[in-house]
C-alpha atoms as an extended CHARMM CRD file, in Angstrom:
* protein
*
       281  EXT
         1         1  UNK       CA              0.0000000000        0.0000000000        0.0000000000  PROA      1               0.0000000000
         2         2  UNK       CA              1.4710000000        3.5930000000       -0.4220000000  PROA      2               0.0000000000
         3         3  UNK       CA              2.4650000000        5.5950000000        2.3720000000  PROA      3               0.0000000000
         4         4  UNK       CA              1.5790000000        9.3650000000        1.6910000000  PROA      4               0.0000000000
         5         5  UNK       CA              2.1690000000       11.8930000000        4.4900000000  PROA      5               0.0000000000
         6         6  UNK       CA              0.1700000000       15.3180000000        4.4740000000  PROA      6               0.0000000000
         7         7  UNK       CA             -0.1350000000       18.2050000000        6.9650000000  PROA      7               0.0000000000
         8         8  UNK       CA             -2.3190000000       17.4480000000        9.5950000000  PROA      8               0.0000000000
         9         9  UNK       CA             -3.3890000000       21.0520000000       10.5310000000  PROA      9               0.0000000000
        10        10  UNK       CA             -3.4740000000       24.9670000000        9.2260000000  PROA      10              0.0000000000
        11        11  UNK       CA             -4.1890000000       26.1390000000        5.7990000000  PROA      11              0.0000000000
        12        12  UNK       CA             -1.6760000000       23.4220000000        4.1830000000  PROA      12              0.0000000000
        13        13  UNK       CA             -3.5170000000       20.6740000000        5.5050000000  PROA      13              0.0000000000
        14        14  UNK       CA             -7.3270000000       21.7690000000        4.1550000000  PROA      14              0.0000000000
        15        15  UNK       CA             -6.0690000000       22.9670000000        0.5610000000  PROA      15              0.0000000000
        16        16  UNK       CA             -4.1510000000       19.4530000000        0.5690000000  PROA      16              0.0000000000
        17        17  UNK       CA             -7.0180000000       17.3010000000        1.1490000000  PROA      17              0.0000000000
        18        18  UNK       CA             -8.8900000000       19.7570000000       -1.2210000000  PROA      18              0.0000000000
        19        19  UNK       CA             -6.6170000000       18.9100000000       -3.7920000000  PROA      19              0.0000000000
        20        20  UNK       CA             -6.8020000000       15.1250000000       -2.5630000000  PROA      20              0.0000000000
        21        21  UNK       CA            -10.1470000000       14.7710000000       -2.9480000000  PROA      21              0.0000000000
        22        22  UNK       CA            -10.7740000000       16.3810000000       -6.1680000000  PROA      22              0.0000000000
        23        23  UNK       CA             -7.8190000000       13.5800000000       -7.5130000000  PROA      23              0.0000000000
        24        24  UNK       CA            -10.3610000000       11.1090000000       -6.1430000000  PROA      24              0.0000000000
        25        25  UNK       CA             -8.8340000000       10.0540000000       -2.6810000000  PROA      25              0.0000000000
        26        26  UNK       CA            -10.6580000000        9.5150000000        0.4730000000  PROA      26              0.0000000000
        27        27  UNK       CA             -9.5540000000       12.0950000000        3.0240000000  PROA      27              0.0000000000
        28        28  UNK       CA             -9.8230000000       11.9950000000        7.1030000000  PROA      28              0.0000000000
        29        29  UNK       CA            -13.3980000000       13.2880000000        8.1930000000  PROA      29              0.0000000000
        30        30  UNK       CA            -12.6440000000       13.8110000000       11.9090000000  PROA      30              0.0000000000
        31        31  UNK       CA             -9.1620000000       16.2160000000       12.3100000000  PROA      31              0.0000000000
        32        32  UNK       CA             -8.2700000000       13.9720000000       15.2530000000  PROA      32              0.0000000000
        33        33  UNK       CA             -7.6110000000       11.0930000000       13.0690000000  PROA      33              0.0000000000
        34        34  UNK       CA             -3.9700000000       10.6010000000       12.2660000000  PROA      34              0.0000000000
        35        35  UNK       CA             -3.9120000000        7.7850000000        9.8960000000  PROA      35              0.0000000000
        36        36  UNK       CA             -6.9370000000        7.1440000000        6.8490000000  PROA      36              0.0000000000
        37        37  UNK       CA             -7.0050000000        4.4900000000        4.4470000000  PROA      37              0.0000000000
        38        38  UNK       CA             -7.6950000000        4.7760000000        1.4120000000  PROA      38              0.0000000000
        39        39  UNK       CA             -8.3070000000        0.9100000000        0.1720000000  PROA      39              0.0000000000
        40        40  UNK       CA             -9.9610000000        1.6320000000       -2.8680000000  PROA      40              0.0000000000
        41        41  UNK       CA             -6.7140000000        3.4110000000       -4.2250000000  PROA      41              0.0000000000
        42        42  UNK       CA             -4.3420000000        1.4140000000       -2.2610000000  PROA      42              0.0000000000
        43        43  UNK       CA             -3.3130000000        4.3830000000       -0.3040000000  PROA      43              0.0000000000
        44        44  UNK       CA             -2.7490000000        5.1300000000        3.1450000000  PROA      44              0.0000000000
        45        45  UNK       CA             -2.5480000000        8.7840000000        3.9710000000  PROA      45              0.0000000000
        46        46  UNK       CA             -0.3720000000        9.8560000000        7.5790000000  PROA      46              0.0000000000
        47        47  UNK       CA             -0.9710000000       13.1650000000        9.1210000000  PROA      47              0.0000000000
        48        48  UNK       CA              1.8780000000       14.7970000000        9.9830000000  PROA      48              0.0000000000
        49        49  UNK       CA              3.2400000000       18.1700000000       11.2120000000  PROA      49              0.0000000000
        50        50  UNK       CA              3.9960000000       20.0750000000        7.5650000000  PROA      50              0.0000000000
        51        51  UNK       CA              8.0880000000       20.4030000000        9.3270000000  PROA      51              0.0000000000
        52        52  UNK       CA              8.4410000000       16.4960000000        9.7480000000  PROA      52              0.0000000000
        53        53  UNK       CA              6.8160000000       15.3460000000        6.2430000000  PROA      53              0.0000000000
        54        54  UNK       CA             10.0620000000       16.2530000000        4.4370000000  PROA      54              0.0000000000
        55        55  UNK       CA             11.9020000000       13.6220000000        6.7030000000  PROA      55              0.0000000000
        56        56  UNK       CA              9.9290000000       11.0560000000        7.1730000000  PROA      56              0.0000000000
        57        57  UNK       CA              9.6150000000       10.8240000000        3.1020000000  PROA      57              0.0000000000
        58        58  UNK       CA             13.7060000000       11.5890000000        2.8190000000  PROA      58              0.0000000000
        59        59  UNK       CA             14.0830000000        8.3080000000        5.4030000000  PROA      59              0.0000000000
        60        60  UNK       CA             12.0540000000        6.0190000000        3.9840000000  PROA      60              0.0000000000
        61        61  UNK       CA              9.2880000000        5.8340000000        6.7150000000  PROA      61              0.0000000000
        62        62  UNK       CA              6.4530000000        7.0330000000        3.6320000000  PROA      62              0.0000000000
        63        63  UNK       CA              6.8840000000        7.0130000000        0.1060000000  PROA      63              0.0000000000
        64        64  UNK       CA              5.6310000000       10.4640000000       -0.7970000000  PROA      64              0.0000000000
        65        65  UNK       CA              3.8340000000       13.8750000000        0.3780000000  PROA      65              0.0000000000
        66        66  UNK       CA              2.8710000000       17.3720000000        0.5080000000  PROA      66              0.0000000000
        67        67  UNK       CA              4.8420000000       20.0310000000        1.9260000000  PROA      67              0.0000000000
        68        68  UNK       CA              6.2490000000       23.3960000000        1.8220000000  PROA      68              0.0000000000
        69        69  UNK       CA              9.1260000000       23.6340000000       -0.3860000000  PROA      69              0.0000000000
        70        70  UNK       CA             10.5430000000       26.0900000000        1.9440000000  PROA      70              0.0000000000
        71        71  UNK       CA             10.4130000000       23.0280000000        4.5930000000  PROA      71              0.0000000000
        72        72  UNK       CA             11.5890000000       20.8830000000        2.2420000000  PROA      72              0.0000000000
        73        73  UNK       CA             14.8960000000       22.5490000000        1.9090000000  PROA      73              0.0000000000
        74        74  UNK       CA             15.2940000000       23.4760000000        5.5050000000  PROA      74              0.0000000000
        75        75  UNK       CA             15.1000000000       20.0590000000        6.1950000000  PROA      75              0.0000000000
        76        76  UNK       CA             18.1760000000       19.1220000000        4.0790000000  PROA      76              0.0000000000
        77        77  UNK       CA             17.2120000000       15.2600000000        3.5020000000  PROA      77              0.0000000000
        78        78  UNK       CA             17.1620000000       13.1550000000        0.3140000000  PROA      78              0.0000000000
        79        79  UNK       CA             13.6670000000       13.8740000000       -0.3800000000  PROA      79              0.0000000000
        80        80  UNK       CA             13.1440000000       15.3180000000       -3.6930000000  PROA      80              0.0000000000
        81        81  UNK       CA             10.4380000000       17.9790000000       -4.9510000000  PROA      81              0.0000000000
        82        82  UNK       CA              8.0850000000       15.9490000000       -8.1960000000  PROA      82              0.0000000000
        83        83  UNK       CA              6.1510000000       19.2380000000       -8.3960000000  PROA      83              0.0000000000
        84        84  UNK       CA              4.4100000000       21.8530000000       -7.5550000000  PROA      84              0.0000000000
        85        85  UNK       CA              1.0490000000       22.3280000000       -6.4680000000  PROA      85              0.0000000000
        86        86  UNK       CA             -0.1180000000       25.9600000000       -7.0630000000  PROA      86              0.0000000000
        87        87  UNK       CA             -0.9920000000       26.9790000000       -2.7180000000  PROA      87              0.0000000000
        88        88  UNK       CA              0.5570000000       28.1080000000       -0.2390000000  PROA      88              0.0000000000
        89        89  UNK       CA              2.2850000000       30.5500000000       -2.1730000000  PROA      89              0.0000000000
        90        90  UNK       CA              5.0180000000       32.7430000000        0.6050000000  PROA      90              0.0000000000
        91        91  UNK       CA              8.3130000000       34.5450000000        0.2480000000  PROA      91              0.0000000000
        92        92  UNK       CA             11.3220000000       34.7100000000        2.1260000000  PROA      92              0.0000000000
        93        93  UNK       CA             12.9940000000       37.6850000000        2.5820000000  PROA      93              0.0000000000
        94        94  UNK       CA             15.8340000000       39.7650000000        4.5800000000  PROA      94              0.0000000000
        95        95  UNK       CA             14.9800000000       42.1290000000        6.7920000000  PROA      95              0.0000000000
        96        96  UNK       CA             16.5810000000       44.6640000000        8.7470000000  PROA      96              0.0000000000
        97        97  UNK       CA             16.6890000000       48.5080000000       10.6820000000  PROA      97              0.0000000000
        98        98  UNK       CA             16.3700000000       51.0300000000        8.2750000000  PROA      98              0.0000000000
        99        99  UNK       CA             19.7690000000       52.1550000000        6.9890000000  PROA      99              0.0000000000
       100       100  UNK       CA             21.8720000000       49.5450000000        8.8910000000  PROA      100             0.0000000000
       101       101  UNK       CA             22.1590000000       46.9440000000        6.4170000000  PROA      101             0.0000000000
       102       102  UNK       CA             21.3410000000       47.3110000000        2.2060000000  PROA      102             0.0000000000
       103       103  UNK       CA             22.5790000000       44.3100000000        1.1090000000  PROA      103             0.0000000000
       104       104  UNK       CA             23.3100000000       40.6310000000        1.2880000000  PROA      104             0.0000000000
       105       105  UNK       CA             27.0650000000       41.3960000000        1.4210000000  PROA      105             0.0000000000
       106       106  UNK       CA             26.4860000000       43.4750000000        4.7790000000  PROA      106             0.0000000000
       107       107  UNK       CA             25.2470000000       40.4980000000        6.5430000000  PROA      107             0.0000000000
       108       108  UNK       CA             28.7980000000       38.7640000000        6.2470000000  PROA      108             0.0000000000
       109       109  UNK       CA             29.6190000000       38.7590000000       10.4450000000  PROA      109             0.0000000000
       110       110  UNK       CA             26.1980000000       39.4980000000       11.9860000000  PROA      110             0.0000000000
       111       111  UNK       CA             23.5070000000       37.6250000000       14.0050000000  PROA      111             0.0000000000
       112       112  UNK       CA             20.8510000000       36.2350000000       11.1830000000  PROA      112             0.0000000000
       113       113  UNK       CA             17.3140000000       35.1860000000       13.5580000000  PROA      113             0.0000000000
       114       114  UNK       CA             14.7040000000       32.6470000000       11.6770000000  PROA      114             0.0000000000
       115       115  UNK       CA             13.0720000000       29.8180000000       12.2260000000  PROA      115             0.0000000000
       116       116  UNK       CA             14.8490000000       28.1380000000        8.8550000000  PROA      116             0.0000000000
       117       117  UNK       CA             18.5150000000       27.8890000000        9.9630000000  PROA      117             0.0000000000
       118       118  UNK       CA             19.1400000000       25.3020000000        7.4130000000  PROA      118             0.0000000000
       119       119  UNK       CA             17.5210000000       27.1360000000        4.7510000000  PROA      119             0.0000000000
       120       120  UNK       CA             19.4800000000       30.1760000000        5.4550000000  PROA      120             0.0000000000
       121       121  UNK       CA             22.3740000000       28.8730000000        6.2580000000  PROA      121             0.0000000000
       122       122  UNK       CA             22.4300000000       26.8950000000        2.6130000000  PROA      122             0.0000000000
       123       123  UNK       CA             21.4260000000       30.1820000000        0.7650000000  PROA      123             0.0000000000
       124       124  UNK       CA             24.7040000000       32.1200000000        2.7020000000  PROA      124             0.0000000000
       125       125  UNK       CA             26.9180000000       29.5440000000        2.0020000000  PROA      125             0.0000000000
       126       126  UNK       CA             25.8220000000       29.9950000000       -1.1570000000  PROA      126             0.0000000000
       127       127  UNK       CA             26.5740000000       33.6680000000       -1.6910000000  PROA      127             0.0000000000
       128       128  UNK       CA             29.8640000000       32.6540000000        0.1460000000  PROA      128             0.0000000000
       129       129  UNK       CA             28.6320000000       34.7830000000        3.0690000000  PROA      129             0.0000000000
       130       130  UNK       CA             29.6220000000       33.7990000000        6.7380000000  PROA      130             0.0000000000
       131       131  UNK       CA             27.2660000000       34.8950000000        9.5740000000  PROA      131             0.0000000000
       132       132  UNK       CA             26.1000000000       33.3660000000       12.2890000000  PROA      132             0.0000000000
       133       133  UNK       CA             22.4700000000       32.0610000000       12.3550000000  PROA      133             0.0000000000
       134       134  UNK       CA             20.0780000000       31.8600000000       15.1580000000  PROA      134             0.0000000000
       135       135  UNK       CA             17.6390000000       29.4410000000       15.3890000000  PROA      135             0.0000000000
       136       136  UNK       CA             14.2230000000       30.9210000000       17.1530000000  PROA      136             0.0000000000
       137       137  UNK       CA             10.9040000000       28.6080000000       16.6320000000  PROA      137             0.0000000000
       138       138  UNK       CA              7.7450000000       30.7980000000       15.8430000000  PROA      138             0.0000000000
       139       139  UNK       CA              7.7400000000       34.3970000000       15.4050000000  PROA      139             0.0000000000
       140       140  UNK       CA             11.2740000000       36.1200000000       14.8190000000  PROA      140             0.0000000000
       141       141  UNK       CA             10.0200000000       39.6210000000       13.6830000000  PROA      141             0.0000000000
       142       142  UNK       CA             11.1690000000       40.6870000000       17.3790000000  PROA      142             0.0000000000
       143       143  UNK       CA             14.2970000000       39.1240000000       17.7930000000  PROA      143             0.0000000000
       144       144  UNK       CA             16.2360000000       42.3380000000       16.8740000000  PROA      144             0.0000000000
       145       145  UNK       CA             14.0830000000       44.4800000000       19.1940000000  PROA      145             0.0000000000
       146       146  UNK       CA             15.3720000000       41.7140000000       22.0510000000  PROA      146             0.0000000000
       147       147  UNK       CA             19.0690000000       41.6950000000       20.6570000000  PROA      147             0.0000000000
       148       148  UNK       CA             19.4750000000       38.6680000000       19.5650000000  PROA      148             0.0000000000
       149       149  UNK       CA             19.9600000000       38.8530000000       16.0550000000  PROA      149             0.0000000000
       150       150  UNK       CA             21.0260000000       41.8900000000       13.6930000000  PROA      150             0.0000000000
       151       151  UNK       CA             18.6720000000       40.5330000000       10.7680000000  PROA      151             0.0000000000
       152       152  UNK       CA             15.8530000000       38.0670000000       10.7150000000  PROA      152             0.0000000000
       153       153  UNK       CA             15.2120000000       36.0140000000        7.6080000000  PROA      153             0.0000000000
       154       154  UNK       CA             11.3860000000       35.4090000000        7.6020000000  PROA      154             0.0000000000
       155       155  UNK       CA              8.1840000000       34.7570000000        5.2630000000  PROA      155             0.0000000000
       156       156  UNK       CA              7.1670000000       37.9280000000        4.5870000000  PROA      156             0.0000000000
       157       157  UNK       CA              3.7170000000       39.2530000000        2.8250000000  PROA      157             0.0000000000
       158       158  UNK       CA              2.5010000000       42.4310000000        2.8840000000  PROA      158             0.0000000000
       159       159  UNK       CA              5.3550000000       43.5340000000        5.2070000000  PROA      159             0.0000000000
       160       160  UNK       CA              2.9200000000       45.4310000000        8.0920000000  PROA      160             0.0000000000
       161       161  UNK       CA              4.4790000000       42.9090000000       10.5670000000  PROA      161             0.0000000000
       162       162  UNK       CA              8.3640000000       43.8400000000        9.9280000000  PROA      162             0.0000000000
       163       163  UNK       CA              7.0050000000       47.5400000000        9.7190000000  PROA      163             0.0000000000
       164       164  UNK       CA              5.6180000000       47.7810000000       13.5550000000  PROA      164             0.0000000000
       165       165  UNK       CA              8.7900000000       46.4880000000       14.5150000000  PROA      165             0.0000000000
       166       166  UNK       CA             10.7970000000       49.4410000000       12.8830000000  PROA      166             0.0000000000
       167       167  UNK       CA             12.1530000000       46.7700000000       10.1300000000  PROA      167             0.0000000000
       168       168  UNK       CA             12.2730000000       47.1350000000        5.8320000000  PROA      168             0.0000000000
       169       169  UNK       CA             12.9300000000       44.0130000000        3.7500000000  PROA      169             0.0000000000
       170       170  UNK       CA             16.3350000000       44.3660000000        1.5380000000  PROA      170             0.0000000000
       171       171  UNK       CA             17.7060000000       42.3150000000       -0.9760000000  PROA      171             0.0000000000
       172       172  UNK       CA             16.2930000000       39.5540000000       -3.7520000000  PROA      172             0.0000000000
       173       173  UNK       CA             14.2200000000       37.4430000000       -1.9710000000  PROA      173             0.0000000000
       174       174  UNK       CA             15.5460000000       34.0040000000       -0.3830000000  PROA      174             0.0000000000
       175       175  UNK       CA             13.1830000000       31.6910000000       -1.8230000000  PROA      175             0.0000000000
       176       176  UNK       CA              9.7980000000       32.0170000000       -2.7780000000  PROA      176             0.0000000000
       177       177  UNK       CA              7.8750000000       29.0300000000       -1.9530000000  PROA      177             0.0000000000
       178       178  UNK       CA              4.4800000000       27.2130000000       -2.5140000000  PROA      178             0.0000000000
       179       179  UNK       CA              3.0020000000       23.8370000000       -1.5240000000  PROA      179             0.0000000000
       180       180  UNK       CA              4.9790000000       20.6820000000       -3.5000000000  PROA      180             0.0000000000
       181       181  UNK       CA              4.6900000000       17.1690000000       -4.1280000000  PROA      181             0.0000000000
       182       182  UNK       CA              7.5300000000       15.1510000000       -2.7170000000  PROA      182             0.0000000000
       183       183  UNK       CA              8.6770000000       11.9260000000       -2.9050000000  PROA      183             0.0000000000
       184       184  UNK       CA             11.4300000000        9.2760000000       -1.9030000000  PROA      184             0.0000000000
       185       185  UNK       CA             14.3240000000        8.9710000000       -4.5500000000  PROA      185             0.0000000000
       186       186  UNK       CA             14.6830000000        6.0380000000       -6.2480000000  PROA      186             0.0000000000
       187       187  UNK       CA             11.0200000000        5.8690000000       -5.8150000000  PROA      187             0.0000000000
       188       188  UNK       CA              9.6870000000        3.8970000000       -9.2170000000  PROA      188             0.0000000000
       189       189  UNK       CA              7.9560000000        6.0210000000      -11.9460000000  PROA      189             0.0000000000
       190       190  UNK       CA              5.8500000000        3.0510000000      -13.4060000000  PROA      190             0.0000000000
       191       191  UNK       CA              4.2000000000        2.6010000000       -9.6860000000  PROA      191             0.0000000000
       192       192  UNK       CA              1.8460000000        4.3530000000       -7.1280000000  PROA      192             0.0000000000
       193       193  UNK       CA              3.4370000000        7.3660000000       -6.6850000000  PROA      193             0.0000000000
       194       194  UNK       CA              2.9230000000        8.0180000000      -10.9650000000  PROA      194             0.0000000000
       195       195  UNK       CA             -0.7810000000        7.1750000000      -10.4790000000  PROA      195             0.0000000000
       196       196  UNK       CA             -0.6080000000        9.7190000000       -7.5750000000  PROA      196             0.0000000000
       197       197  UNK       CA              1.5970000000       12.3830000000       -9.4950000000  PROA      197             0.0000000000
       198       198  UNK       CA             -0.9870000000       12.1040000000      -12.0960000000  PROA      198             0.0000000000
       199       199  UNK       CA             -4.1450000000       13.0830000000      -10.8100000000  PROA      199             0.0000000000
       200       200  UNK       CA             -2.3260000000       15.7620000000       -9.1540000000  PROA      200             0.0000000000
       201       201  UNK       CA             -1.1300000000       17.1290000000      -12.6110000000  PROA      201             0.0000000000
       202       202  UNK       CA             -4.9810000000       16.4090000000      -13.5920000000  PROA      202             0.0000000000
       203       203  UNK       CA             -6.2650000000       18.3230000000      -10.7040000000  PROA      203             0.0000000000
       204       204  UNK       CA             -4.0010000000       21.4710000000      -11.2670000000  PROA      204             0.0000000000
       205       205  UNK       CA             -4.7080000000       21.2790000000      -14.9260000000  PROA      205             0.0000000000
       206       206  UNK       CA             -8.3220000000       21.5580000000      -14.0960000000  PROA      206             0.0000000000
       207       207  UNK       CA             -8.1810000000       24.1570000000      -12.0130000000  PROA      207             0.0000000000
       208       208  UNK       CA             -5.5190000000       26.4330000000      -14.1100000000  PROA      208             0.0000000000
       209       209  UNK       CA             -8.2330000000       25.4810000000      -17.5160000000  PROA      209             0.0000000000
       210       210  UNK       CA            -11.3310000000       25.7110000000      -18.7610000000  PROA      210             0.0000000000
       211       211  UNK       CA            -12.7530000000       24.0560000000      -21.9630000000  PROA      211             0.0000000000
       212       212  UNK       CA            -13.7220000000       26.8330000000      -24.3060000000  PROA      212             0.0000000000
       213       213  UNK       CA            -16.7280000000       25.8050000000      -27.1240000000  PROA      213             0.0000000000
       214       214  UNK       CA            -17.6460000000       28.4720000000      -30.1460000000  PROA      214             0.0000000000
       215       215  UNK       CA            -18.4800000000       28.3580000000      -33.8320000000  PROA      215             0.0000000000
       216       216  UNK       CA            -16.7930000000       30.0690000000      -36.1300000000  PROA      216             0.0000000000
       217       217  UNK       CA            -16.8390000000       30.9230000000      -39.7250000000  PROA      217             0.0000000000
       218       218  UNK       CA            -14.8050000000       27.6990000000      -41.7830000000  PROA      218             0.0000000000
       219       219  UNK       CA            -12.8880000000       30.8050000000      -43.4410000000  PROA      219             0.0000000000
       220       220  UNK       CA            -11.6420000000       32.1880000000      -40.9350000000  PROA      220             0.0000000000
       221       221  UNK       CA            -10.8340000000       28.9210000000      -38.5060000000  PROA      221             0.0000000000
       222       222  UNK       CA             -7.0430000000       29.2470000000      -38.8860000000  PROA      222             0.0000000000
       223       223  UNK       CA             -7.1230000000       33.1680000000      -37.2020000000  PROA      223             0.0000000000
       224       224  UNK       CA             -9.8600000000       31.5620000000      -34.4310000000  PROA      224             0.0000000000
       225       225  UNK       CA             -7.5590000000       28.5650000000      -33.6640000000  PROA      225             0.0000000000
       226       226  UNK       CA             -4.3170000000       30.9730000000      -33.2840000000  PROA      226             0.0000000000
       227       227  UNK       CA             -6.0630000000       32.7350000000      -30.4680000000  PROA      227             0.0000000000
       228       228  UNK       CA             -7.3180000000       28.6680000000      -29.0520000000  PROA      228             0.0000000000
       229       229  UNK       CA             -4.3630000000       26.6050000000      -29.7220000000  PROA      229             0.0000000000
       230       230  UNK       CA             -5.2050000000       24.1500000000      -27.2750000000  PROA      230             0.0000000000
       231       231  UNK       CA             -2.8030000000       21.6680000000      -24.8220000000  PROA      231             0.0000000000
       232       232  UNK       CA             -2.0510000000       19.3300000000      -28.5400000000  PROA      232             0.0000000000
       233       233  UNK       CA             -4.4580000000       20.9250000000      -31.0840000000  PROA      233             0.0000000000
       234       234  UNK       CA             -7.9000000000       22.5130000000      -31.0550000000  PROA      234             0.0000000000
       235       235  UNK       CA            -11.0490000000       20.2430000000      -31.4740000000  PROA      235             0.0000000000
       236       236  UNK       CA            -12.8270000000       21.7250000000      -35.2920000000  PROA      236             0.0000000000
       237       237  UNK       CA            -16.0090000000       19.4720000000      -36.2660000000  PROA      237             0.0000000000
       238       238  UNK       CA            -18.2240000000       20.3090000000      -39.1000000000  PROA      238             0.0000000000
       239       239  UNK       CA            -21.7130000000       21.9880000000      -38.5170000000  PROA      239             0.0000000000
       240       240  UNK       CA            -24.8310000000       21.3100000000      -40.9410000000  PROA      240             0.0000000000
       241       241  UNK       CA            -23.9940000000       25.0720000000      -42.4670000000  PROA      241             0.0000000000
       242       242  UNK       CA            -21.3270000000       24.1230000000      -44.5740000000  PROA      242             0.0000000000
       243       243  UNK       CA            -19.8140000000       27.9190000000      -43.9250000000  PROA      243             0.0000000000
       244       244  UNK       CA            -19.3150000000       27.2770000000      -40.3140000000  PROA      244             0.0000000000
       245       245  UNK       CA            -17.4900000000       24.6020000000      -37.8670000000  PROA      245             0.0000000000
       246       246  UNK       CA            -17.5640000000       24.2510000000      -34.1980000000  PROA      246             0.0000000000
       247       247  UNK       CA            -14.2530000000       24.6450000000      -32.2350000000  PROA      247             0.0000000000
       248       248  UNK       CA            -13.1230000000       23.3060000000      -28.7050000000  PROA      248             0.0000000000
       249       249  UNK       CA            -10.1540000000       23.7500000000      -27.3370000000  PROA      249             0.0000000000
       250       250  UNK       CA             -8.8730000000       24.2500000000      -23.5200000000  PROA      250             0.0000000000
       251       251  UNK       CA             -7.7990000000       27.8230000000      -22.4440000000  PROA      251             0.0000000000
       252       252  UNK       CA             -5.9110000000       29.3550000000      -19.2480000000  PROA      252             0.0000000000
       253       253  UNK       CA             -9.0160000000       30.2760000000      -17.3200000000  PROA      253             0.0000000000
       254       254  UNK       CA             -6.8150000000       33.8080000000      -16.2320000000  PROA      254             0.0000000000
       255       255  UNK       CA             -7.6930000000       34.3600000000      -20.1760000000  PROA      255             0.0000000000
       256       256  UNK       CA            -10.7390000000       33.6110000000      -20.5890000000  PROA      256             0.0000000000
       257       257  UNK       CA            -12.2990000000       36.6950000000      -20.9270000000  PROA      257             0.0000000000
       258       258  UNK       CA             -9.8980000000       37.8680000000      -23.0950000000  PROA      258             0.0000000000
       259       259  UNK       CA             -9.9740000000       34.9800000000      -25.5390000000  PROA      259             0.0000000000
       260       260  UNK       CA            -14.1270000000       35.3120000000      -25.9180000000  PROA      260             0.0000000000
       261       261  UNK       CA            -14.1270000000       38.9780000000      -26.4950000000  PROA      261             0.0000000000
       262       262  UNK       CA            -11.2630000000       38.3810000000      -29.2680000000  PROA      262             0.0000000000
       263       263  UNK       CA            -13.4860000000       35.2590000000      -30.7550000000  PROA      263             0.0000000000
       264       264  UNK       CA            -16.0760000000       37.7110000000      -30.8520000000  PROA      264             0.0000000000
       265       265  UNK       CA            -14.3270000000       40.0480000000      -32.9770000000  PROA      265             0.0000000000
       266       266  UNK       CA            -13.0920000000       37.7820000000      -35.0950000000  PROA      266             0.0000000000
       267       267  UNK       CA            -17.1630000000       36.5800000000      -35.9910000000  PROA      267             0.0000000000
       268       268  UNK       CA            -17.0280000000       33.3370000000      -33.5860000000  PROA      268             0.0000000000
       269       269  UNK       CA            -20.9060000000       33.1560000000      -32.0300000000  PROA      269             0.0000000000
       270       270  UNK       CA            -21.9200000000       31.0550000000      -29.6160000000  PROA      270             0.0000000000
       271       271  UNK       CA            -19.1640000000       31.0320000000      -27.0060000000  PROA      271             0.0000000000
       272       272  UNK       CA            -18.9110000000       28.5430000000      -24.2310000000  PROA      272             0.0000000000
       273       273  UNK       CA            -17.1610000000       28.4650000000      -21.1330000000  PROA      273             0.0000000000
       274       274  UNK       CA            -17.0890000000       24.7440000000      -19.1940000000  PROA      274             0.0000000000
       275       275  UNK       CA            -14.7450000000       24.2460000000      -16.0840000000  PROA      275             0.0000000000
       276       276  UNK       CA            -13.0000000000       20.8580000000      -16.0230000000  PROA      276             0.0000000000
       277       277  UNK       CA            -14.0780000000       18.9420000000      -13.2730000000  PROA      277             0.0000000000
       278       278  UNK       CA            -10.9440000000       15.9860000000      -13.9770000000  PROA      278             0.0000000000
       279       279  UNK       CA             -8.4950000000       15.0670000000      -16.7940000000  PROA      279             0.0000000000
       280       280  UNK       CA             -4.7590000000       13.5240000000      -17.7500000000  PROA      280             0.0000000000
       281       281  UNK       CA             -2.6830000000       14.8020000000      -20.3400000000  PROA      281             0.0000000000
């Protein structure tokens, strides 16, 4: 049976089984539950704090999971990142008193607060910059304020939080990171994990497409079907007027509206809009 670990609480965990259960896996009902089998697919989902997933798929212990890619690398293990998922979006940025430090350079020597020393650590290293880091668990926006640290390293979204503490952002951002599929190397493509990967891919097709229907005049096809080119190729089937054909093809549902009103223009009539429930490419 496959293992699959997924975050057992927060926003992670309900877009995860979201996502889950639109791939066609049965999910936990009661939050207190740890473990849920799934026997139709052959699956047997472990919740887990989002931290420990990346571990317990880099050892072994489960063959796959969901994470944060920014927990992924902090963790350091073997576990490798299949893909992403499209949630969970965050970014990781410097941060600092105004006017004390403007680069990543300047941090070379000083006290560098977060609560992802070993994804910090990796990205100085990186930038061959030596500093020492300080690892705080939970919020780090006041570790300067204490004197602790001379820069935090922190997710960071609208930036209100860094701003009551006197603090301004500086620098490219560390990583920017999202929910992501991971599983064990070595683990076979042929097996469970593919069938899982899969419907994943299906389920973040769906919700990134939308199948767009119109007809349009057989003359000027070739101009509709450069605005709808489709995944492969657009779908054109005759009508009973000879003069006209209908067209399918899937879209980017951010351009849908964009796409219709430039059918439109072109003479397409009769312009559909269907959301994809499920599919595999």
């Amino acid at each position: 049976m496959l293992r699959v670990a997924v975050p057992n609480k927060g926003s992670l965990a309900e877009a995860a089984a979201e996502m889950l259960r639109e791939a066609g896996y049965r999910t936990r009902r009661d939050l207190k539950e740890l473990i849920c089998a799934d026997p139709d697919n052959n699956v047997e989902f472990f919740y887990l704090r989002p931290r420990d997933i990346a571990v317990y798929v880099g050892s072994g212990t489960v063959d796959a999971g969901i994470t944060g890619r920014d927990l992924l690398l902090d963790c350091g293990n073997a576990a490798e990142e299949v893909m992403p998922l499209g949630f969970g979006g965050s970014t990781f940025r410097y941060a600092a008193r105004p006017g004390q430090i403007a680069n990543l350079a300047d941090i070379g020597g000083r006290r560098v607060a977060t609560s992802y020393a070993g994804l910090v650590e990796k990205h100085l290293a990186d930038n061959g910059i030596q500093a020492d880091v300080v690892r705080l668990d939970g919020a780090v926006e006041t570790a300067i304020t204490l004197g602790v640290a001379d820069v935090i390293a922190d997710v960071v979204e609208t930036g209100s939080t860094l701003r009551a503490q006197g603090l301004e952002v500086f620098g490219e951002p560390i990583l920017r990171s999202e929910a992501v599929f991971i599983r064990r190397p070595g683990t076979s493509e042929a097996g469970a994990v593919e069938v899982l990967r899969r419907r994943l891919v299906g389920v973040v097709t769906a919700r990134h497409y939308v199948l767009l229907d119109y007809d349009c005049p057989a003359d000027l096809v070739d101009r509709a079907c450069a605005l709808t080119p489709g995944l492969e190729s657009p779908t054109v089937s005759p009508l009973q007027n000879p003069h006209w054909v209908a067209v399918r093809a899937m879209v980017p549902r951010a351009q849908t509206n964009r796409v219709m009103d430039a059918l439109y223009d072109l003479g397409a009539r009769a312009i559909l809009v269907t959301d994809i429930a499920a599919c595999r490419l």
